[in-house]
N, C-alpha and C positions, 0 to 999 in steps of 0.2 A: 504494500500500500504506500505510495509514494503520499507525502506530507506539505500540504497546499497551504499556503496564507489562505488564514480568515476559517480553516475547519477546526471544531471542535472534536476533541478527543479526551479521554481517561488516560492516567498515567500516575505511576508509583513515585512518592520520593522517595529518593536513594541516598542525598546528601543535600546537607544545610550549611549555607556559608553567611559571613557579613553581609554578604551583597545579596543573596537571593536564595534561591533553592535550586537541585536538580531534580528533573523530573523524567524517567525512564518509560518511552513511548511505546505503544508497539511494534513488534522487531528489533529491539534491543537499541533504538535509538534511544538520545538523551539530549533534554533540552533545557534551558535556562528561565526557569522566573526570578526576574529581575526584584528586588525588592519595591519595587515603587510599584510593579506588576500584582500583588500579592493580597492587596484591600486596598478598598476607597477612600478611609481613614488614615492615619498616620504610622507606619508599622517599623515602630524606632527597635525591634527584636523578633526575626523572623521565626525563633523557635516559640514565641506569644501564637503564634499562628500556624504553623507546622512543625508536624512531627514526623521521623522516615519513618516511612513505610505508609505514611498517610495516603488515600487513593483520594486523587484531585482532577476538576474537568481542568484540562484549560483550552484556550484558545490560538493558535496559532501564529503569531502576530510580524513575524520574519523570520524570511529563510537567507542566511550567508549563501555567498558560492563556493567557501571554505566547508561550509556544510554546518556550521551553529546554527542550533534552533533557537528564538525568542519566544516562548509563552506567557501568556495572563491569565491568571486566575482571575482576577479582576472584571475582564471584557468578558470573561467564559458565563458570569453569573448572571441572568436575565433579571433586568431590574424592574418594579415594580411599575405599573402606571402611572402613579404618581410621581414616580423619579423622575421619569419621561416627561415628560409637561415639564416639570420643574426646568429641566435645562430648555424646553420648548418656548417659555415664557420668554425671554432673552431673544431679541431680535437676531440674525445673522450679523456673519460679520462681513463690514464693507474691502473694500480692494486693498485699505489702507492699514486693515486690521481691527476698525475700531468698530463702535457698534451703534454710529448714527450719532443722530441726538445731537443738541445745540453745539454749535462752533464758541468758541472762547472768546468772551468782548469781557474785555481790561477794563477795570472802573466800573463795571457794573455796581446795583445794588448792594450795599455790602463789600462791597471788596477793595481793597488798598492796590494803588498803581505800583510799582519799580520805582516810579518819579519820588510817588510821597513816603516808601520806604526810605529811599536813599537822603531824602529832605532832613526827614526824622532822625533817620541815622547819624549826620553829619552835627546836626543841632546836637543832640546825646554827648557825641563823641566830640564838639567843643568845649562843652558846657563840664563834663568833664576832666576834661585839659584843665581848664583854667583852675576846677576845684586843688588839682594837682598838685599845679601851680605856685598857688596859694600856700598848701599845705607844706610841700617840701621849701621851699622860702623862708619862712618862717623857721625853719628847724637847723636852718646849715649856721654853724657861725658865723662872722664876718669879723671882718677889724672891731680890736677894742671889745670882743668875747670873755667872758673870763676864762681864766685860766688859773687853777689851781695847782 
């Protein structure tokens, strides 16, 4: 049975690493779930989640021309109707990456320009200086200091 992107198949693990797990297919091939392949959530310890000898679907997801398999447990697991929608609700993404929606107008309601950042900033960072100024002045000796 030759092993096509995007088929679902069963498969043993055999070994558990940092990075992910193996998974032994039919015909003695062996393929790789990735840790990030593994659950939806966050999976900072792949033995949280597999054990060898564990029988797991996965899904397909790259074949090397070296002959490395990528598998997901992940993508293998049919998610419910309501997941579905959920990412459904979110517009497409446009050519540019992004997902529509208002273009960026500077100084709107609310919002501080660059101009009146930097205004502000400069004012602070005087106002500052001088308090400095002032203070270190004041503290230096000069002629006719005492001297003990």
């Amino acid at each position: 049975m030759a092993i096509e992107v995007g088929s679902k198949l069963e498969g043993k693990v055999t070994g558990i690493t940092h990075f992910g797990a193996f998974v032994d297919l039919s015909g003695g091939v062996t393929g790789l779930v990735h840790i990030s392949e593994i659950a939806d959530s966050y999976v900072k310890d792949v033995h949280e989640h597999l054990k060898i000898n564990d029988v797991v679907t996965v899904k397909v997801i790259n074949v090397d021309k070296d002959g490395k398999i990528g598998l997901s447990i992940r993508q293998a697991v049919d998610k419910p109707p309501e997941a579905q929608q959920q990412q459904q609700q979110y517009p497409p993404r446009g050519p540019r990456g992004d997902r529509g929606g208002r273009p960026f107008k500077p100084g709107g309601p609310g919002r501080v320009t660059f101009e009146d950042k930097m205004s502000r900033f400069l004012r602070d960072s005087e106002e500052r200086m001088s308090n400095l100024k002032k203070n270190t002045e004041s503290k230096r000796g000069g002629r006719g200091g005492r001297r003990s």
